[in-house]
N, C-alpha and C positions, 0 to 999 in steps of 0.2 A: 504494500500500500504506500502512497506519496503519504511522509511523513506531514504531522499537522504543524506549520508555523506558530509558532510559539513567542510571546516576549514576557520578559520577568521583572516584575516592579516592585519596586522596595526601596527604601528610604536609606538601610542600612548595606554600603558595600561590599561587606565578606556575609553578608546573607543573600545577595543576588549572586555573588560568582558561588558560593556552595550549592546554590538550588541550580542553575547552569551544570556545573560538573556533576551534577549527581542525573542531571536530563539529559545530559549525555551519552550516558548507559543506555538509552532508552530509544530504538528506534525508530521508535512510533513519533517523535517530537523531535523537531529543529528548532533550536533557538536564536531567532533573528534577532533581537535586540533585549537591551538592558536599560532597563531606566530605574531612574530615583527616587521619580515623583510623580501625582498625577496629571499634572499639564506635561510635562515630557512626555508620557504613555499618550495622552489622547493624542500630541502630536504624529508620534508613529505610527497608534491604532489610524490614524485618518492617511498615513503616506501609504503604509503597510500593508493595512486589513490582513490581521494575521487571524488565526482559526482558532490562540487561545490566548488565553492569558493568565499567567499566576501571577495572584494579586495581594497585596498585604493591604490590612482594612488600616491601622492609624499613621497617616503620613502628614507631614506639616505640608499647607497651603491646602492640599484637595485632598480627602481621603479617598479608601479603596471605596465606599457606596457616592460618593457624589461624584467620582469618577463614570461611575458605571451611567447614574443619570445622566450625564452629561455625553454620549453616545446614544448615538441616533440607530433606530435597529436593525436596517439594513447594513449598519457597519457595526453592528453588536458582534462581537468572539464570544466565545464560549469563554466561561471563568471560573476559575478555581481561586477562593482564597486560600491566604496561607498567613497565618497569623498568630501572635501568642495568645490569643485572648478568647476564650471561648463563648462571651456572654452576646456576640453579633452572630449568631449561626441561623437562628430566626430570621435576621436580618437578610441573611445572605440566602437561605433558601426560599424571600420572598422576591428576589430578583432572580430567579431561576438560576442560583450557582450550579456549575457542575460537581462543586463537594466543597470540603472546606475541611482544612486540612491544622493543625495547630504544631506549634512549633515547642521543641526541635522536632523536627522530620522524622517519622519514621519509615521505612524503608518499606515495609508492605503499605502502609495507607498511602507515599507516595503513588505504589505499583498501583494501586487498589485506583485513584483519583484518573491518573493515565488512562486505563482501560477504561474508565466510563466514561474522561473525554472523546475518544477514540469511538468508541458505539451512541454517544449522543452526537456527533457529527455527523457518521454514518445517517442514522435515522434522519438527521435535521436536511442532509444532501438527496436522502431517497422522499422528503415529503416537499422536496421544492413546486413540483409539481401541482400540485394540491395547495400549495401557497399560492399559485401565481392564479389558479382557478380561484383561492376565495377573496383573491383582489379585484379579481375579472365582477365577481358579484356583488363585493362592497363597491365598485364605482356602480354599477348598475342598479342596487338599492340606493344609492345615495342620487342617482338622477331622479328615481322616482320618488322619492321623498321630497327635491326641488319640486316635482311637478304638482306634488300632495301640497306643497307650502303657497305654490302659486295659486291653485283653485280654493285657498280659503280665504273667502272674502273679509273674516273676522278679523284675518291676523294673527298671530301668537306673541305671547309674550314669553320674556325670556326673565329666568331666573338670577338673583341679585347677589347669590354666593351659592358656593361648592360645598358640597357634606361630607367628608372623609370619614372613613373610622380607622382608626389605629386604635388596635387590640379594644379595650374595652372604652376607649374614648369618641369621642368625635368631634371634627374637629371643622370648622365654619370659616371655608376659606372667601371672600367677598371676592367674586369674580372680574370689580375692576383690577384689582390685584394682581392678577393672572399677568405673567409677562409672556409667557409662550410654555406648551405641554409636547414632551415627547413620550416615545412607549420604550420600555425595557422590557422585552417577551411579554408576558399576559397582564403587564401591570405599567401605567403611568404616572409618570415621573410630573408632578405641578410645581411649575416653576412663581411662586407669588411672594412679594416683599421680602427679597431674600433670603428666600425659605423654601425647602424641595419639598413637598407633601408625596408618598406614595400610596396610590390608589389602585384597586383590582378593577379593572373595568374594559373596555373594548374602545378601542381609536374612534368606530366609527359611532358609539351610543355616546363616548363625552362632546365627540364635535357635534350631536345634535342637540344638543344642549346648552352649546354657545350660540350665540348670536351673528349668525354669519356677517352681520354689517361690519362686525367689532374682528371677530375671530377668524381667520382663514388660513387653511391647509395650504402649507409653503413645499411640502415634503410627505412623501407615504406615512412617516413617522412623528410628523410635526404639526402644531397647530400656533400659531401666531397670533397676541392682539395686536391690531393694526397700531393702537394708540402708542405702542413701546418699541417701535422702529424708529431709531435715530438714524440708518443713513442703508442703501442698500446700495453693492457695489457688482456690476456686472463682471464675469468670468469668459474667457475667452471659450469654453465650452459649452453656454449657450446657459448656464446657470448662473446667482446671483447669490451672493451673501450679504448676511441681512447684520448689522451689530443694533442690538437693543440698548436700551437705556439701563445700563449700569455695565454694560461692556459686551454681554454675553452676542456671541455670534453665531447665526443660524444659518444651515445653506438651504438655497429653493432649488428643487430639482428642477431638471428644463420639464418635465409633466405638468408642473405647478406656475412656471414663469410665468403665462400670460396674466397671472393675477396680478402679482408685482408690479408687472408693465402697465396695466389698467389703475392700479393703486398710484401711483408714477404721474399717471398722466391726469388726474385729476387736478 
């Protein structure tokens, strides 16, 4: 089998060169690159688009979970944490980790982590198919939901905040707030007042529950309020990136561009 690209992020030096020589061994995995941190990582993940990622959750600037939000999910890798700490393991198998591994390393649960990234690729390359058919159907529900929204002569209104629950809370996000929302596998990532909320729910049930005048889908993975675009910069490959208002930067796929362009030209 072609080995799965791999890169290994951590904060501390001689714990990414020991998890490298010990991935080594392991034929199943190549390891392309070594980062520090998580703005290094998502830079590669975005050159790269590698197949995994061993990831350590406490790092100064971004950790391992606001990393992972921060990946859009067509360019989602598979992830393994690796970490001292075992009280984020919840955490991690709510963004669909491939395992989660605690430090020091042990040499079977290493092995053990390997083979299930290796059979959750497998699976995830043989159900592409079936991906690209249930996108075929979300744009096709989502046209005839436009058509349902034109023939009501009432109008709809639209809701004034977001309802989370985390664990036994909940939690009342005010949907001007919202700067933009992407997905990490079955669950999205809310980006509002500097703050990520994660939520179980489906791309295409939370974008009907914005207000398309306010909110619009820039990306498969992304939804944008218009109001938190500070400047959008065209791409020689027919795409556009967007920086929001406090820095964060979104790309519009060219499927998406004509919105942008219409946004633009008002």
């Amino acid at each position: 089998m072609t080995p799965l690209r791999a890169i290994v992020v951590d904060d501390e030096k001689l714990a990414r060169r020991g998890l490298s020589l010990r991935l080594a061994e392991f034929p199943q995995i190549e390891v392309i690159a070594e980062c520090a941190n998580g703005h290094e990582a998502l830079e590669v993940i975005g050159a790269e688009s590698p197949d995994l990622v061993f990831l350590d959750i406490q790092m100064p600037g971004m950790d391992g979970f606001a990393l992972v939000c921060e990946l859009q999910s067509d360019s989602m890798p598979l992830i393994i944490f690796v970490t001292a700490f075992d009280q984020y393991a919840i955490d991690a198998f709510k963004v669909h980790a491939v395992d989660y591994i605690l430090k020091p390393i042990d040499a079977e649960r290493l092995e053990e982590a390997v083979e299930r990234a290796v059979i959750r690729h497998s699976q995830e390359s043989a159900g592409t198919k079936e991906s690209l058919m249930a996108l075929v159907s979300g744009r096709n529900d989502a046209s005839s939901a436009k058509e349902l929204m034109s023939n009501d002569a009432g109008g709809k209104t639209w809701p004034d905040r977001l309802t989370i629950k985390d664990g036994n809370e909940y939690q009342f996000i005010r949907i001007a707030d919202i700067q933009w929302v992407d997905a990490a596998g079955d669950y999205m990532c809310v980006h509002a007042a500097g703050k990520t909320h994660i939520m179980r729910t489906t791309m295409k049930r939370l974008e009907d529950s914005l207000n398309p005048d306010t909110f619009i889908r820039v990306h498969r993975s992304s939804i944008v309020n218009t109001n938190a675009i500070a400047s959008a910069a065209s791409q020689l490959n027919g795409e556009y990136i967007l920086t929001l208002d406090g820095g964060a930067k979104l790309k519009v796929s060219r499927s998406y561009r004509d919105k942008i362009k219409s946004l633009l030209s008002e």
